[in-house]
C-alpha positions, -999 to +999 in steps of 0.1 A: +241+350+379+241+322+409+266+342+434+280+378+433+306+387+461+326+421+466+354+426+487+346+391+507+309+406+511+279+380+493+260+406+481+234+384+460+221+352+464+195+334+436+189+304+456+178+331+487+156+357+465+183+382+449+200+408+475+213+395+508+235+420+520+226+440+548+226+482+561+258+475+575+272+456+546+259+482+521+278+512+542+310+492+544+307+487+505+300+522+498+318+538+523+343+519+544+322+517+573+333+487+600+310+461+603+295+451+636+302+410+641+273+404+663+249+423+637+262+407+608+260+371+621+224+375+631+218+389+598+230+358+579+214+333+603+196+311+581+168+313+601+168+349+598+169+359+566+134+362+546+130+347+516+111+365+487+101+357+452+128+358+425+120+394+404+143+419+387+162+422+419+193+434+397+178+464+391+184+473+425+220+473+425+233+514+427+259+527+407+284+525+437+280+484+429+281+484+393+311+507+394+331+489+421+318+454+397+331+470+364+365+482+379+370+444+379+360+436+345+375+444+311+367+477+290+336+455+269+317+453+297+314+493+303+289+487+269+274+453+277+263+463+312+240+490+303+224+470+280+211+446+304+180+467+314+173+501+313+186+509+351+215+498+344+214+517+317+214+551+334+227+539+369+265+533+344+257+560+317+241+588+341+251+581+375+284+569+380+310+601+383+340+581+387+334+554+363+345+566+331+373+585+348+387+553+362+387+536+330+408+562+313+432+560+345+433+524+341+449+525+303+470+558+316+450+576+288+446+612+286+415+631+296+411+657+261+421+689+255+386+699+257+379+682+283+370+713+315+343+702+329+353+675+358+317+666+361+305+664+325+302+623+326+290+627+285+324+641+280+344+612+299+326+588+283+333+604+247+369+603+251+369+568+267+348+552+238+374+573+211+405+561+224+389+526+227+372+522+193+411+538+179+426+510+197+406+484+187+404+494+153+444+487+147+446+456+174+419+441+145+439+450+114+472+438+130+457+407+138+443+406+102+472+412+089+495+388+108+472+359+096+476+370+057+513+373+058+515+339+082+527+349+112+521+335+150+518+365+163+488+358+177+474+323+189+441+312+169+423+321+200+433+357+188+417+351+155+384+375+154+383+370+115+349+373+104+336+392+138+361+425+148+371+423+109+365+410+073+396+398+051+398+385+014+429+367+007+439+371-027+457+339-035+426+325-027+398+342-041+385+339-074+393+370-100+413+388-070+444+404-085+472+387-097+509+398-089+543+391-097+561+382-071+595+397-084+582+429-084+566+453-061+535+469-066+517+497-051+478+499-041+458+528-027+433+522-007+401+549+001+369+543+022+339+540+000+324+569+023+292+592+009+313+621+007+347+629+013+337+655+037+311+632+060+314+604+081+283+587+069+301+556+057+294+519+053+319+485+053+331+498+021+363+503+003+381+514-030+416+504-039+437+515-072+460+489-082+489+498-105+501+467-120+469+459-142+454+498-141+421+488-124+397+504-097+383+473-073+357+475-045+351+458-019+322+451+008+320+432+038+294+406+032+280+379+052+298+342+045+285+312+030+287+283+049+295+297+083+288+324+109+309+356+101+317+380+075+342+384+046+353+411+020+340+405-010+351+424-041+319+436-059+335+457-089+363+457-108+371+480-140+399+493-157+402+534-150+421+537-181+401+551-214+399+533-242+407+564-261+440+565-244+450+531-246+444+528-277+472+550-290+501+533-289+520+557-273+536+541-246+528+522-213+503+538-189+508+535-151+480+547-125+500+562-100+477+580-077+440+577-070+413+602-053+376+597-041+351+624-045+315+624-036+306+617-070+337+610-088+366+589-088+397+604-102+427+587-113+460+600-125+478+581-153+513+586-162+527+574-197+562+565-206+567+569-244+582+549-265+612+574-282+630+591-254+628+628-271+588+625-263+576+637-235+557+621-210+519+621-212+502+627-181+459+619-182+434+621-154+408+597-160+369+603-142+346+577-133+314+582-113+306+563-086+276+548-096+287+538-128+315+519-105+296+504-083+273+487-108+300+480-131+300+443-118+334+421-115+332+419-153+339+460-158+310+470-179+312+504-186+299+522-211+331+541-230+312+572-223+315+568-188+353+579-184+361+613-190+396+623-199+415+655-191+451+661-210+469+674-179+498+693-201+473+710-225+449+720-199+482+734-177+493+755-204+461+764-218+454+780-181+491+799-180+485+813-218+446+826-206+434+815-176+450+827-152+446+854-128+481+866-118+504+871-142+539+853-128+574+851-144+561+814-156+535+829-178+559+860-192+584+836-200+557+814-222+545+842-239+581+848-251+585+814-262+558+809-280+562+845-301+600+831-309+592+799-319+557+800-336+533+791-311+555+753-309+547+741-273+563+708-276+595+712-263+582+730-233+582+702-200+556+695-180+562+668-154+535+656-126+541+640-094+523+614-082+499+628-059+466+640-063+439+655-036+403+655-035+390+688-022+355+679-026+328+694-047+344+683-075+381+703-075+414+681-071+447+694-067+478+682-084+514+692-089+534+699-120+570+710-130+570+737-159+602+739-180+603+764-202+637+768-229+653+799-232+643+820-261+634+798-299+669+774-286+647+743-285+677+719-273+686+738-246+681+726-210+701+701-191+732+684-202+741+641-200+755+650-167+723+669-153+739+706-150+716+734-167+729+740-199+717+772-205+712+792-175+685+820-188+663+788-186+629+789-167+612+764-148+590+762-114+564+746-094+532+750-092+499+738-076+468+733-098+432+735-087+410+714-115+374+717-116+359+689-127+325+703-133+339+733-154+364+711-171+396+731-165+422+745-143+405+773-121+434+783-101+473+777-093+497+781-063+531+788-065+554+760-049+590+776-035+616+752-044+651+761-064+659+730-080+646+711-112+615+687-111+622+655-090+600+629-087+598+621-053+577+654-049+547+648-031+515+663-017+503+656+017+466+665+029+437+660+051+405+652+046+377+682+036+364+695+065+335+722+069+345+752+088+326+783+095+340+818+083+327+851+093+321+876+070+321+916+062+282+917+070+283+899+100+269+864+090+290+835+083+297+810+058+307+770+055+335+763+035+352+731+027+387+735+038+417+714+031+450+714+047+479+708+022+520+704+030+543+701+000+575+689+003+603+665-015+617+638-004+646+659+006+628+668+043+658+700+048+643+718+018+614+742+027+578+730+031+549+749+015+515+747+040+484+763+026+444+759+030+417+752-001+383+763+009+361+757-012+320+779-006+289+764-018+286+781-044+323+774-056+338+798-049+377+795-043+401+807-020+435+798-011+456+808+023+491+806+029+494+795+064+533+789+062+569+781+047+588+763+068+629+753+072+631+716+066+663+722+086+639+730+116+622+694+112+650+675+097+685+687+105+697+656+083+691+654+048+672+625+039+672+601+004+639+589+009+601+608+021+601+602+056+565+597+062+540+627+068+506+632+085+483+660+077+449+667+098+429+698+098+449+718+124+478+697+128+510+687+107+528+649+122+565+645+106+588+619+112+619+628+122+657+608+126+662+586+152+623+573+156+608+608+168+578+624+157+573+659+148+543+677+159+534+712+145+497+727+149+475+759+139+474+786+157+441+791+176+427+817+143+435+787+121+448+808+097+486+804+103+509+780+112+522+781+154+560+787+154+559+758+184+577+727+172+569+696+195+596+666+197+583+634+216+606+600+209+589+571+202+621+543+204+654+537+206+682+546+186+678+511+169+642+517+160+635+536+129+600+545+117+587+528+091+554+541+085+523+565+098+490+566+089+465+583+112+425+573+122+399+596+122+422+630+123+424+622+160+451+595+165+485+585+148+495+549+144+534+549+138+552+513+126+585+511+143+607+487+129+641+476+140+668+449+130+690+430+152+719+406+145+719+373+160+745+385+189+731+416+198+725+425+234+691+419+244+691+439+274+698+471+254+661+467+245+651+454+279+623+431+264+601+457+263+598+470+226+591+447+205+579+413+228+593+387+194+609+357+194+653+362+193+656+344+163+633+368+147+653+393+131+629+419+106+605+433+137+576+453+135+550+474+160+523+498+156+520+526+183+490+553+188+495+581+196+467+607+204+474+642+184+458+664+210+476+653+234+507+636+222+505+605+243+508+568+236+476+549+241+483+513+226+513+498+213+513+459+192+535+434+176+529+442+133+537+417+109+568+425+091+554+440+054+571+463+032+564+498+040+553+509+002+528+473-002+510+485+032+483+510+027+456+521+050+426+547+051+400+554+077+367+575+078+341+574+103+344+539+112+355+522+089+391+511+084+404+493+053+440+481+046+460+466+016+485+440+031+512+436+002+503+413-023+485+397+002+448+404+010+425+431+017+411+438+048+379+460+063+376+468+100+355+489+121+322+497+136+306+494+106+325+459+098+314+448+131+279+458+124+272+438+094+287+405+118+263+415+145+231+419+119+247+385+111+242+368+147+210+385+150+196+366+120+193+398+099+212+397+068+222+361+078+222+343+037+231+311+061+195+299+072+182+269+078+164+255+045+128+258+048+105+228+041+090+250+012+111+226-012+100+195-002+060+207+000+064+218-033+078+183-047+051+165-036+027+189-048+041+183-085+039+148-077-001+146-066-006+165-098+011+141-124-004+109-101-032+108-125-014+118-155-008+087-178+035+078-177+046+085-216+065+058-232+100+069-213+087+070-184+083+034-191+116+030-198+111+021-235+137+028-259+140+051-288+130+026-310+095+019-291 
């Protein structure tokens, strides 16, 4: 630093010792006060001024300075300048009321809901640092994923590959998967976090790909040849068992995918081969260490992956295990008396969703169809109608235990009509909540929140809790049932999208708005309070949500328009893409709390279903299509730090231990006597 001037004021000098600025100078800074012109010019006479040594005359500068400095600078330098030195430190972190607020101001972004002090700085500077890390989180996978699907939506100066985030490219990378490009598959992703339930996470990630059947993980890792990181995939196995492949049966599919603190569990659907037989329906266990040392090659011991028959553990639980007798379970009983204890013809259908609720239970939803009386070909006719109408059938919710090895509890799912496969869960991540008891102490329990719905959004929706003790212990609350009408007046073909936090439900609604519903402060029900906010035009439709950290919701807006359409009936404002681009894409942030917009970003244009995202703590990962995988977050951006800092760093200079060590071996053999090839003599002497 040669020169620092504010407001026309030259405040610091290094050629003239540090500080220059005068009494005067200093009170019109800080407070406004006029200067006097005879004062100041005898103050700067060069003949005037005393010179002192060059010392740590920085320190000096008060947090009026550094704030008026920093309201010129961009938001990075709120966390570079306090790690200058340590005043600076505390003058920016401790002593600066109006610096955090003015930053928030600056981006329009709100304060908190519990935000109520005014002069708790800690609390400012929270929020400030959670909307910024949310925003920078999806400004890095955006641009991450623009460069894998080819698009100039950013200029290479943009590119941060390698620092703000670590992408593989699959095309590219050796033993990455391998699609076809006719048809579209799937992939879930899931942080490789410690526990579902905890935030202690590293640069991490599992994704379940449903084309080949296999479990891959990744890692950001530093790169070979140059400065910078890269996701690398470190294991790769097939979650299928051997004892289920092996029977011929049918094609498996993995259709959904959960991570547990010690388990990952995957749900396989089979299609048999005659089209009497019923579909199988397997969950497959693998524990995470056995993944994570399983190497790209997939050794795994067969032992290793557990098995669970979904249908015979479903009715083996509504024959004896279960704790409530329903209509479900009277109507099996009769069955089975009439027709000999024959369960075959009774349906069982799963969707294909499945929830981790930590400590080992995951949730899962079936379809029970159960024929009238011993009549084993009744049920629906060619054209779909019931064709016998004493039939029985519902949903229900099942709790599995993966530690006890069966179904521990159910919950019945209010819906009229015959199974459907776009029937899905939605649910948030285990949280631990405190619960008062009848002796006046209190207990954690995991909790998750859970919405069923169909794709159908005016049929009802089913909200309920899981919380789960220590001890496990299981409890389930019905927090609500609520009109579909209420959130979509218009029946819908396919899921609109659906967010679910602890205390908050986020639905997509027609005509790109978003649907906010929260608990009531007891957290036990469900508020009544519906909250519409629009979040485009009538043109825009929403494409996609996912949400970061519980906290924020990214939506991607999409809209199409024809080469003549009016550009003023967007006014240049939502999209910012070229005219003769016509599929256009943007990811918005939205904070739950307070339902405002923080960020908005150009997206690369992806297929909704291809795209799949997860965040926990900080750590973002991301499928893009058929594409690439990508990692972002703190934790990315750690490992590229450790990188720069030489820790970590696989990309040091070669030492001159090499070299010693040659001409060590050759002093040893100088005196050795040269052998007869050596000499260069042939094999023939």
């Amino acid at each position: 630093l040669i020169y620092l001037t504010i407001q026309g004021v030259l405040v610091y000098d290094l050629n003239r010792g540090g500080l220059v600025f005068s009494e005067a100078e200093e009170d019109f800074l800080v407070s406004g006060e006029e200067i006097d012109v005879d004062a100041f010019l005898q103050y700067n006479a060069v003949d005037t001024v005393q010179s002192t040594e060059p010392s740590y005359i920085h320190e000096q500068l008060n947090h009026h300075i550094l704030y008026d400095i920093l309201s010129y600078l961009p938001d990075e330098a709120s966390v570079l300048l306090p790690q200058v030195c340590k005043s600076w430190r505390d003058e920016v972190g401790t002593k600066s009321p109006q610096l955090w607020k003015m930053l928030l101001n600056r981006h329009n972004w709100p304060f908190g809901a519990d935000l109520k002090n005014e002069h708790d700085l800690d609390a400012y500077r929270d929020t400030f640092i959670s909307h910024y890390v949310a925003v920078r989180d999806i400004r890095a996978i955006a641009r991450a994923s623009s460069l894998l699907c080819g698009e100039s939506i950013y200029t290479n100066a943009d590119d941060k590959s390698g620092l703000e985030y670590a992408m593989q490219r699959y095309k590219s990378t050796k033993g990455a998967p391998v699609f076809n490009d006719e048809e579209h598959y799937p992939a879930k992703v899931k942080v490789w976090s410690e526990s579902v339930y905890d935030e202690k996470v590293g640069a991490r990630a599992l994704a379940a790909y449903s084309h080949d059947n296999s479990l891959r993980l990744f890692e950001v890792v530093p790169r070979n040849n140059t400065p910078g990181t890269k996701c690398r995939q470190i294991a790769c196995v097939k979650a299928i068992p051997p004892s289920v492949s092996q029977r011929g049966a049918g094609t498996y599919c993995l259709d959904c995918m959960a991570l547990d603190e010690d388990v990952v569990a995957c749900l396989f659907s089979c299609e048999p081969q005659l089209p009497s037989a019923p579909h199988t329906f397997v969950l497959s266990i693998i524990s995470r260490d056995d993944l994570a040392c399983a190497g790209n090659e997939g050794l795994i011991d067969d032992d290793s992956l557990r098995e669970f028959d979904i249908r015979a553990m479903i009715l083996d639980f509504l024959l004896c295990g279960a704790d409530e007798v329903d209509h479900l379970q009277t109507a099996l009983h009769e069955y089975l008396s009439l027709g000999d204890g024959d369960t075959s013809h009774i349906g069982v259908e799963v969707s294909p969703s499945l929830v981790s609720c930590g400590r080992g239970y995951f949730l899962f939803l079936a379809f029970i169809d159960i024929p009238a009386g011993s009549d084993t070909d009744s049920g629906s006719d060619d054209d779909g109608s019931l064709a016998n109408p004493s039939r029985l059938f519902g949903h229900r919710a099942f709790l599995l235990s993966i530690k006890k090895g069966r179904i521990v509890k159910s919950i019945h799912i209010h819906y009229p009509h015959p199974f459907t496969a776009n029937f899905y869960f939605h649910a948030s991540n285990p949280v631990q909540n405190l619960f008062s008891t009848d002796n006046a102490s209190s207990v954690r329990k995991l909790c998750t929140n859970v919405v069923v719905k169909s794709a159908d959004s005016t049929e009802d929706w089913s909200n309920f809790s899981i919380q789960i003790s220590k001890n496990g212990a299981v409890d389930v609350q019905m927090k609500a049932v609520l009109e579909g009408r209420q959130i979509h007046p218009i029946s819908t073909i396919f899921p609109m999208p659906v967010i679910v936090t602890p205390n908050c439900i986020i639905s997509s609604a027609e005509y790109a708005c978003l649907v906010f519903m929260y608990d009531n402060e007891d957290g036990k029900s469900l508020s009544t309070d519906i909250h519409r906010i629009e979040v485009g035009e009538s043109s825009t439709e929403i494409c996609d949500m996912f949400d970061i950290r519980e906290e924020y919701v990214v939506v991607i807006l999409g809209t199409r328009q024809g080469p003549n359409d009016n550009e003023d009936a967007v006014a240049g404002e939502w999209f910012g893409l070229d005219a003769d681009q016509t599929s256009k894409r943007e990811a918005v942030v939205f904070h739950i709390s307070s339902r405002q917009e923080l960020f908005r970003c150009s997206f690369p244009y992806t297929t909704p279903t291809l795209f799949h995202i997860d965040c926990i703590g900080d750590t973002v990962a991301a499928n893009v299509a058929k594409l690439g995988f990508v990692i972002a977050g703190g934790n990315a951006r750690e490992v590229a730090r450790n990188v720069f800092d030489g820790e970590g760093d696989t990309n040091q200079t070669p030492t001159k231990t090499p070299k010693a060590k040659k001409k060590r071996l050759a002093s040893l053999a100088s005196g050795r006597k040269k052998d007869g090839f050596a000499r260069g003599m042939s094999m023939r002497g």
